[in-house]
C-alpha positions in Angstrom: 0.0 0.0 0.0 1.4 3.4 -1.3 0.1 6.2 1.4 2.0 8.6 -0.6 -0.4 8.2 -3.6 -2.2 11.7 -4.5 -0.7 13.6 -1.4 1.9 16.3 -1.5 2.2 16.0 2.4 5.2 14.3 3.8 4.6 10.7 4.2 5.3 10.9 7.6 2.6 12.8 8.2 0.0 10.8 5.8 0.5 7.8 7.6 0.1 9.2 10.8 -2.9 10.4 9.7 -3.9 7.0 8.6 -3.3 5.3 12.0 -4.9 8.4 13.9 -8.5 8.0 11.7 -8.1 3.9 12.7 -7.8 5.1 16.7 -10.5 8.1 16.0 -12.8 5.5 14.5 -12.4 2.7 17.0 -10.7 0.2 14.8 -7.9 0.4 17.0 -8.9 0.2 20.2 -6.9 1.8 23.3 -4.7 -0.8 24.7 -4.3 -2.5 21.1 -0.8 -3.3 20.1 0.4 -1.4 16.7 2.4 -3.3 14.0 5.9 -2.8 14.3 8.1 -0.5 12.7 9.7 -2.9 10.3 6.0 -4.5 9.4 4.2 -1.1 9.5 6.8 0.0 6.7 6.9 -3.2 4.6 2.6 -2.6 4.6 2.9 1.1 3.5 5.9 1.2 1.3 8.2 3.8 3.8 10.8 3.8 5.5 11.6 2.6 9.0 12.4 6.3 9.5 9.3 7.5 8.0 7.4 5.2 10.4 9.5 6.6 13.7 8.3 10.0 12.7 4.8 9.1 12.0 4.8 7.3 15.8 6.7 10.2 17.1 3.5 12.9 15.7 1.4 10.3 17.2 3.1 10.0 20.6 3.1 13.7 20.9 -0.1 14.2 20.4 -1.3 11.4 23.2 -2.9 9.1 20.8 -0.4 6.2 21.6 2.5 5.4 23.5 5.4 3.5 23.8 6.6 0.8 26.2 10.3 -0.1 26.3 10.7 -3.6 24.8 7.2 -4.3 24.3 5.7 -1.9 21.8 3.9 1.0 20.7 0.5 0.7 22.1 -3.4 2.9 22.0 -3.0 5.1 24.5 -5.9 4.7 26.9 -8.1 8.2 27.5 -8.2 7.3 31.4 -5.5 5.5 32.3 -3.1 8.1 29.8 -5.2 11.3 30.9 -6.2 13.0 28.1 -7.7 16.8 29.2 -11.0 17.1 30.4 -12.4 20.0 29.0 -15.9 21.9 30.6 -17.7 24.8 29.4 -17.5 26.5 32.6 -13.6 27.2 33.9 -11.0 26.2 31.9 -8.5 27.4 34.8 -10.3 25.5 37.1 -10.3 22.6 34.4 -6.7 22.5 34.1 -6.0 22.8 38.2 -8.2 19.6 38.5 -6.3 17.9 35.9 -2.9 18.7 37.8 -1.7 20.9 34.8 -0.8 24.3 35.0 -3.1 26.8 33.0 -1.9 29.5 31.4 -3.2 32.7 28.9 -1.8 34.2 26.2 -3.9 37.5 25.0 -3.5 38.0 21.1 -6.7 40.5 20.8 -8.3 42.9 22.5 -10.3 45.4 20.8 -13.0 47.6 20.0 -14.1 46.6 16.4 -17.1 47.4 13.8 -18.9 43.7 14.2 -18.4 41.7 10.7 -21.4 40.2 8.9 -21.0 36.6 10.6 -20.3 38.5 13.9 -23.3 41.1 13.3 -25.7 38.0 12.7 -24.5 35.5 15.5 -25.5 38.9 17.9 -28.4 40.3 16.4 -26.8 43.7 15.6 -26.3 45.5 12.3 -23.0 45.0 10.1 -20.7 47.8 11.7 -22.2 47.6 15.2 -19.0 48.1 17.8 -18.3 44.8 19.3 -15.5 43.8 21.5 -13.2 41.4 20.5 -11.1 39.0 22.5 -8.8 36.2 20.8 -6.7 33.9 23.6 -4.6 31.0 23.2 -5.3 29.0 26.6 -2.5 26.8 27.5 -1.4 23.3 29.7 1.6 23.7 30.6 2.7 25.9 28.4 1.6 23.6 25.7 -1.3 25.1 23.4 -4.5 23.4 23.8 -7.6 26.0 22.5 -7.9 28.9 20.6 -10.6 31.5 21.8 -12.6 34.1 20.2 -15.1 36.3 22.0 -17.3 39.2 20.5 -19.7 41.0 23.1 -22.2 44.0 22.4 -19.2 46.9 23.4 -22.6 48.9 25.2 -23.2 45.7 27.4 -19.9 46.7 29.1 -17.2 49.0 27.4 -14.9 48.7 30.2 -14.5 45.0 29.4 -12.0 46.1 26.5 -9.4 47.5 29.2 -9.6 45.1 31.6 -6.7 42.3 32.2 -8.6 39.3 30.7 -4.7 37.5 30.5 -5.0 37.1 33.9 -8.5 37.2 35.0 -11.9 35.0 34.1 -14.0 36.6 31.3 -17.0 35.3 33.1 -15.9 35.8 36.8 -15.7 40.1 35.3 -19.3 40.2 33.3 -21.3 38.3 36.1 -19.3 39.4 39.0 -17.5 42.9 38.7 -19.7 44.0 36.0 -23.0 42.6 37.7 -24.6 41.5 33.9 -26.9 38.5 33.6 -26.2 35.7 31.8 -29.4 34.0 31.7 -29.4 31.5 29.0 -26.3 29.2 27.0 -26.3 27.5 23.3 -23.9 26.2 21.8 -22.9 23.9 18.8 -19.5 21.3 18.7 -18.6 20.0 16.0 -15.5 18.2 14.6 -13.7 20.2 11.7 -9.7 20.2 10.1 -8.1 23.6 11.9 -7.3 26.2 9.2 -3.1 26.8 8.6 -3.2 30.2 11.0 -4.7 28.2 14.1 -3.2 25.2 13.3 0.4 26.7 13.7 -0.9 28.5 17.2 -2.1 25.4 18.3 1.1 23.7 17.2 -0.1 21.1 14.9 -0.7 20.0 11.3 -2.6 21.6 8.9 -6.1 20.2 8.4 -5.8 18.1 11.5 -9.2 17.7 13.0 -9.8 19.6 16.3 -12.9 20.4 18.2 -15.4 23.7 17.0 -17.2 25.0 19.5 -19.8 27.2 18.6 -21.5 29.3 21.9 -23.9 32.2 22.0 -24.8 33.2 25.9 -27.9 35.8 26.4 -28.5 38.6 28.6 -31.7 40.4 30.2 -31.8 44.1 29.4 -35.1 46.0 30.6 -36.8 42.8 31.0 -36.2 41.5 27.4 -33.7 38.7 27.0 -30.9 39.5 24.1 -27.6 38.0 22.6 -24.8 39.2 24.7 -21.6 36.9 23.9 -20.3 35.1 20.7 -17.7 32.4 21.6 -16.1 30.6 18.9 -13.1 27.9 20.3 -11.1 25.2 18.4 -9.8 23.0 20.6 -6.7 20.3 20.3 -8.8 17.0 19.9 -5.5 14.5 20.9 -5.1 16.9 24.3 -9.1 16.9 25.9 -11.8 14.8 26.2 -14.9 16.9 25.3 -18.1 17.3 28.1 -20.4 19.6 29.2 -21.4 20.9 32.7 -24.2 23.2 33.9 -23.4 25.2 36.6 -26.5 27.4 38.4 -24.6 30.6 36.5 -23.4 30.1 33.1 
């Protein structure tokens, strides 16, 4: 088998696609044994060196692991410890999972809301919304990408605070005293565009988590879109779930 065949990717990185879409799709189950190197490259036509590298991609990404004179094996999403990821606190999230969360602010700004934006909030194209980008980090290893528009008249002041260092949520609901009433959202598996991809330190096209949330305020009694979060998050570093808190 040729994995090279109609690809202008490194082979490396086709066949560690291949084996990732066999553990995404169950047909290699955690704790199952992969081939070894010498059979895995005889089956595809590589190198052994090709198939180090493709293991190596795999390793680092948590999707298998390997075990000194036995093998490279599934990695197991309990016993290995993948993320957990909750809509609620990611800081929080992270502190549970014994890893050390961290923020890195790439946007913070005033800006006229785009047509996507403008629809997701109910407001007219050019409407000021402010917008927050954030990579959020594991030990300083990159594990979501962030975007935030609000309604800039909801709360103006948001777009000076320090939201490096400080909870988004903990400043609307607590500091700034505004409802949040009601949460939707949408996830969605999708391949990460080249800009995120390099932020979030992997491949190209490599398929990550979309989340899609829109949280709603009460202004004079009449409930309104307030926030539009959009997130990609590493799929090989969390496990995705929801929780429900009494306050969104």
């Amino acid at each position: 088998m040729d994995i090279a065949l109609n690809s202008y990717a490194p082979k490396y990185f086709v066949l560690s696609q291949h084996l990732r879409q066999q553990i995404v799709t169950g047909e290699l189950q955690p704790e199952n044994q992969l081939p070894t190197e010498e059979v895995l490259a005889k089956t595809f036509a590589v190198s052994r060196g090709t198939v180090r590298k493709a293991i190596d991609l795999l390793e680092s990404q948590r999707l298998v692991r390997r075990e000194q004179g036995r093998g490279t094996f599934v990695a197991d999403p309990v016993k290995d410890r993948l993320v957990g990821f909750s809509l609620s606190n990611f800081a929080q999230e992270m502190q549970q999972q014994q890893r050390r969360p961290g923020t890195q602010l790439l946007q913070q700004e005033i800006v006229p809301a785009s047509a996507v934006v403008a629809a997701r909030l109910e407001l007219a194209v050019g409407e000021p919304v402010i917008t927050i980008c954030r990579l959020r980090l594991a030990d300083n290893q990159p594990i979501l990408y962030e975007e935030r528009f609000l309604r800039a008249k909801l709360c103006p002041q948001l777009a000076t605070e320090d939201v490096e260092n400080q909870s988004i949520h903990w400043l609307l609901v607590h500091k700034y005293k505004l409802p949040l009433v009601r949460v939707t959202h949408t996830v969605e598996m999708k391949p990460v565009e080249p800009k995120v991809a390099e932020l979030l330190q992997v491949a190209p096209q490599t398929a990550v988590f979309a989340v899609d949330r829109l949280t709603y305020t009460r202004v004079e009694g009449e409930v309104k879109t307030a926030v539009f979060y959009h997130a990609l998050c590493r799929s090989d570093e969390i496990q995705f779930r929801t929780q429900f808190n009494a306050l969104i």
